[in-house]
C-alpha positions in Angstrom: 0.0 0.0 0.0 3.1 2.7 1.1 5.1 1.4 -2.4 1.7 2.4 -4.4 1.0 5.5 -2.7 4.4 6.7 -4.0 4.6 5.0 -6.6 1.3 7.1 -7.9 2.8 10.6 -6.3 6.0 9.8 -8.3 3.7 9.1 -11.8 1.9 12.6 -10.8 5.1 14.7 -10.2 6.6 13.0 -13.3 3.6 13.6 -15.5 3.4 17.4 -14.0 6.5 17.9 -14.9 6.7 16.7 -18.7 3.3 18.4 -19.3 5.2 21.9 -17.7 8.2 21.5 -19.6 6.6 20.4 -23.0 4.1 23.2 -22.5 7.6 25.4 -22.0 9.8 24.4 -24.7 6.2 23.5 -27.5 4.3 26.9 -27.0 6.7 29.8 -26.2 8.8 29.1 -29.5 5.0 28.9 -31.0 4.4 32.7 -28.9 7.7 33.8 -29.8 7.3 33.5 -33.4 3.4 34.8 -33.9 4.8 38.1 -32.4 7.7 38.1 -34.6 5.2 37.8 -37.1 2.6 40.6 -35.8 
C-alpha cells in the first residue's frame, strides 16, 4: 500500500513535470514566433 501511494505521487510529479516542460519548450517558440510575425 506505502510502495503504491508513492509510486502514484512519483507518476503525478513526473507527469506534472513533462506536461510543464513540454508546455515550456512547445508553446513559447509557437508565442515567440506569432509576435515576430505581428
Amino acid at each position: 500500500m506505502l510502495t503504491n501511494k508513492i509510486r502514484h505521487f512519483i507518476i503525478n510529479k513526473l507527469t506534472w513535470a513533462l506536461s510543464i516542460t513540454h508546455n515550456g519548450f512547445i508553446i513559447r517558440p509557437i508565442i515567440f514566433l506569432i509576435g515576430l510575425f505581428i
